[in-house]
C-alpha positions, 0 to 999 in steps of 0.5 A: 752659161746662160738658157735664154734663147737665142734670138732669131729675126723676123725675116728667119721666123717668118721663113720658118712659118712658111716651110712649117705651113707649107708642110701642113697643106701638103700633109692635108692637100696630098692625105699624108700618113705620119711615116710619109709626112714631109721632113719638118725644117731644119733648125737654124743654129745646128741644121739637125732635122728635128722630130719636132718644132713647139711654138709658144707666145712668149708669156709677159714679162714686167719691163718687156712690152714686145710680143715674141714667140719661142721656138724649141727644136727637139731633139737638138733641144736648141731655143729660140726667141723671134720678136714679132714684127710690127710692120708686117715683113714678110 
């Protein structure tokens, strides 16, 4: 059994990162309080809701030359790896 990440696309990173940014201002815009915050989103591989979402610039590696962020989803513990897209897909 292997402990890579599973991939996750563009276009479903992307989607990520604007439901996770979406709860922010919300969180900002309405003057949230921890209990009342929205739900972060569900993760892709099981839809458990997570008590949190880590994001990190995937550190270089020798013979990889393209940038990645790894998404961990806690508690369910899945990981994930999303390759940036270089074309601006949105």
């Amino acid at each position: 059994m292997t402990n890579d990440p599973t991939p996750l696309s563009s276009a479903q990173f992307n989607q990520l990162s604007r439901a996770i940014q979406k709860r922010e201002d919300a969180i900002i815009r309405e003057v949230l309080q921890q209990p009342d915050y929205p739900p972060l989103p569900s993760c892709p591989e099981c839809g458990a809701a997570p008590a949190q979402i880590d994001t990190m610039l995937e550190p270089p590696r020798f013979g990889v030359a393209e940038p990645a962020m790894l998404v961990n989803f806690q508690p369910c513990g899945h990981r994930f790896r999303a390759v940036q897209d270089l074309d601006g897909e949105q």
